[in-house]
C-alpha positions in Angstrom: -12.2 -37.0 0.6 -12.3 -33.2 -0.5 -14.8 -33.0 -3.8 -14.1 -31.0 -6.6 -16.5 -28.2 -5.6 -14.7 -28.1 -2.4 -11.6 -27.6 -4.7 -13.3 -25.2 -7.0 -14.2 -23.0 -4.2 -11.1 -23.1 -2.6 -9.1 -22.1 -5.5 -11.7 -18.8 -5.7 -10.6 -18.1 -2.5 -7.0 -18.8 -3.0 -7.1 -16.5 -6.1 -9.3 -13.7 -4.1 -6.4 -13.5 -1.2 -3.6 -13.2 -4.1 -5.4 -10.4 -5.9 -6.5 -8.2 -2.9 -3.5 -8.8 -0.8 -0.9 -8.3 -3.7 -2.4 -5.5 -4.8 -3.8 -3.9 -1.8 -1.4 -0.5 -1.1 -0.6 0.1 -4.7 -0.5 4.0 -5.5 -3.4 4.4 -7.7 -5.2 7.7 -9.0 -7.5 8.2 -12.1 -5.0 8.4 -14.3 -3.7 5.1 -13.8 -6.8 3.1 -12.7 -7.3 1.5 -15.8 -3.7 0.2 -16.7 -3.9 -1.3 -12.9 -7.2 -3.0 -13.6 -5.9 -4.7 -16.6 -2.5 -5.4 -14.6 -4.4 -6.8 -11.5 -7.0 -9.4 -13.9 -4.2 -10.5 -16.0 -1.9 -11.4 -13.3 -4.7 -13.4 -11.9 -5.9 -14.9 -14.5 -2.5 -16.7 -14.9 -3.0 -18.8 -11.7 -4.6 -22.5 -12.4 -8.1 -22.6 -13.2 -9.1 -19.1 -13.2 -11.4 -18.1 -16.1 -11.7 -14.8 -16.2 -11.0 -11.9 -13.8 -13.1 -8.8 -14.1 -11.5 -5.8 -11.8 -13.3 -2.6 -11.8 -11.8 0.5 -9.7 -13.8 3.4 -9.2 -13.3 6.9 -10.4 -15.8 8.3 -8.3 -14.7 7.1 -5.0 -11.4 7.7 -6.5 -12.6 11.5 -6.7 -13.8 11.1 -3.8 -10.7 10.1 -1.5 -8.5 12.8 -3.7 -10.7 16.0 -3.4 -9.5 17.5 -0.6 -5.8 15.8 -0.4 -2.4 17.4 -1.6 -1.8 14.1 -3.2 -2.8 13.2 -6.7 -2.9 9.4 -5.8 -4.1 7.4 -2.8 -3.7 3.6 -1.8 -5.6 1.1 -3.7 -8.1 -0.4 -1.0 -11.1 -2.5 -1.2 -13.1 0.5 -0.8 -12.0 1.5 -4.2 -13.1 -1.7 -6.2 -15.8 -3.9 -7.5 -14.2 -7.6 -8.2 -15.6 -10.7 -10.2 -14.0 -14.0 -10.4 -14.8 -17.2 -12.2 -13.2 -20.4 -11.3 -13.0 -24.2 -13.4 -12.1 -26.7 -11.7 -12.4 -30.0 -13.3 -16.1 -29.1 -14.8 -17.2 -27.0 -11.6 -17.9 -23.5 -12.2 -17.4 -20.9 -9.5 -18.5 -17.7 -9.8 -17.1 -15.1 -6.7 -17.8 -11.4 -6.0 -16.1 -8.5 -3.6 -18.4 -6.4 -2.1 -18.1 -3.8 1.0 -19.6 -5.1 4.4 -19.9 -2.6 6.9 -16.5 -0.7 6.1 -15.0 -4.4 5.1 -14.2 -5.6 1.5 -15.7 -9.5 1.8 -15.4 -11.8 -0.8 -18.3 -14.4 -1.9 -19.5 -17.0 -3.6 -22.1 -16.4 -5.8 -22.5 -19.5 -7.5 -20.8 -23.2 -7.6 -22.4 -25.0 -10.6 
């Protein structure tokens, strides 16, 4: 029998693959890094359960990427964002974070209450 933490924390995950691998590859530069941080939460936070979404992409590694390219946009990557997720499922609360691991965006559980 699956328990509903199981279930909580499995819908994080299902929610954390939607996000970075629908939006992963978007065109992104400064300019529109805030509109696509709105875009990326709110389409998230439609799925079942979700809570709240928090998306923040990064200007300066934005900067960064763009100094020395011809391009004034680059592909969105997990490199270029800090994620936060919470989750209810049936009373459980999941809290889940993206961070960079060695060159790799992981995503983690940071709480199940």
């Amino acid at each position: 029998m699956v328990t509903d933490p199981q279930t909580a924390c499995f819908e994080a995950g299902i929610k954390f693959g939607t996000l970075y691998h629908q939006f992963a590859g978007t065109p992104v530069s400064p300019d529109s890094a805030r509109s696509l941080e709105r875009a990326m939460a709110e389409a998230i936070e439609n799925q079942p359960y979700c809570e709240s979404v928090s998306v923040h992409i990064l200007d300066g590694a934005l900067e960064t990427e763009l100094a020395d390219s011809t391009a004034d946009y680059t592909e969105l990557t997990g490199r270029f964002m800090e994620v936060e997720m919470e989750i209810d499922y049936e009373g459980v609360r999941v809290r889940t974070e993206m961070e960079m691991e060695d060159g790799y965006p992981l995503m983690k559980l940071v709480s199940v209450e």
